[in-house]
Phi, psi and omega in degrees: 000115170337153179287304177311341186335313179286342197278155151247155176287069174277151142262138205288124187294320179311285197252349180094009193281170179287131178236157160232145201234140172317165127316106197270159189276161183304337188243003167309331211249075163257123143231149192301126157239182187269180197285126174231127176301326205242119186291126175260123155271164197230146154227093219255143185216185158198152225233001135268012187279107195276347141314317172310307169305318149302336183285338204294302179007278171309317189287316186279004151239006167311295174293325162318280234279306192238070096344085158115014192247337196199114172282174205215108171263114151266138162240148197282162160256324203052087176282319177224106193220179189023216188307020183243347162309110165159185200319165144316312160302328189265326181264005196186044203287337167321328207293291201303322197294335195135336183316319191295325191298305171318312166292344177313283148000292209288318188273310210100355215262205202173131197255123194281138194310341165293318162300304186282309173293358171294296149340283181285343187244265187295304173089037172269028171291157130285101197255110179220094187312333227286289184347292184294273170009276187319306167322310166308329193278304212288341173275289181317003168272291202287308183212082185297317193280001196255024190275337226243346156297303192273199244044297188286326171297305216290310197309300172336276163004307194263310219225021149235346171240338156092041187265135207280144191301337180243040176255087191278333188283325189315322179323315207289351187263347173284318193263340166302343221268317231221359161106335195290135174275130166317311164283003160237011169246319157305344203245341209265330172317332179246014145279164189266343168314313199295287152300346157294324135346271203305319157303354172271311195309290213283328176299299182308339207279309169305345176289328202284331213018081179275165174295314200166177177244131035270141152226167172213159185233150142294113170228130192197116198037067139106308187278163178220144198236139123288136180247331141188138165231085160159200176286138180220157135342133154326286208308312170292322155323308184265007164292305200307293189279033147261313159317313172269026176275301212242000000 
């Protein structure tokens, strides 16, 4: 077993690099939350996260499994935001460098030939939390039980078709996916609501002071558990969160 096995894989919210971060034990991170009948995973993510993207796996079957046991919140993190905004190649030269191959590796997931030819050829992707964000808040408005489907599209989106972040029409064929009127998931893109919504998100993600993304948290009566910050394993995952079910 790799020395890292146990550890996680994140991406780091500072530079956007891959990093590996210990494992925190299940009861380090307890804080009061609000009450709930129903045990909440928090999923703090980010839809330019290319760990968040190796992670899907594991999180759809996680949300498979525990269907109707646990309700399920994402929150965008904003990874790439301010002076971190700009080409792929350029803000985010780690990717082309190997980064991709590792979650590859590591994960199973496989990165799409549209993508990598983007990656490898103009390399004019676009990296902007802000876009995806915004999109997600206007689905957790408009249709809250659909956030954690498109959550997963948008990773696809971006690091299997390879669609640039500030391409609002590329969006309409995603949110047609999920039920959404097109012509009003366009018009709800240029409210201020909307971003202010994304700008909450992301501010909560810095509050937690978390490590990086994927995290994912348990609140359950009140109290909240970290469960992991970075990449795990299924198996190790649904131990943790079977524990902190029962």
């Amino acid at each position: 077993m790799n020395k890292d096995e146990k550890k996680g894989l994140v991406c780091d919210p500072e530079d956007g690099s891959c990093k590996v971060v210990e494992d925190k034990p299940l009861n380090e991170v307890v804080k009061k939350g609000s009450k709930k009948d129903m045990p909440k995973l928090i999923y703090y993510y980010d839809a330019l996260c290319g760990w968040c993207y190796g992670f899907s796996t594991v999180m759809e079957n996680i949300v498979k499994e525990y269907d109707g046991e646990v309700e399920v919140e994402v929150i965008s993190g904003g990874l790439f935001t301010g002076e971190r905004v700009g080409k792929i190649n350029d803000v985010a030269a780690y990717i082309k460098q190997g980064a991709y191959k590792f979650v590859e590796e590591r994960t199973g997931v496989n990165f799409g030939k549209d993508f990598l030819n983007i990656l490898f050829g103009s390399g004019e992707m676009l990296l902007d939390s802000m876009y995806p964000s915004i999109a997600l808040c206007i689905v957790k408005d408009k249709a809250p039980e659909k956030q954690f489907e498109f959550a997963e599209i948008l990773l696809s989106a971006f690091y299997k078709d390879g669609l640039s972040a500030n391409n609002i029409e590329g969006y309409l064929k995603y949110v047609e996916k999920i039920g959404l009127d097109k012509a009003e998931f366009k018009k709800a893109m240029d409210l201020p609501e909307y971003k202010e919504a994304a700008l909450k998100e992301f501010n909560s993600f810095k509050s937690k002071g978390l490590t990086g993304m994927p995290s994912l948290v348990l609140e359950k009566n009140g109290q909240q558990q970290l469960l992991c910050s970075g990449y795990l394993s299924f198996k190790e995952l649904d131990l943790k969160l079977k524990n902190g079910l029962h």
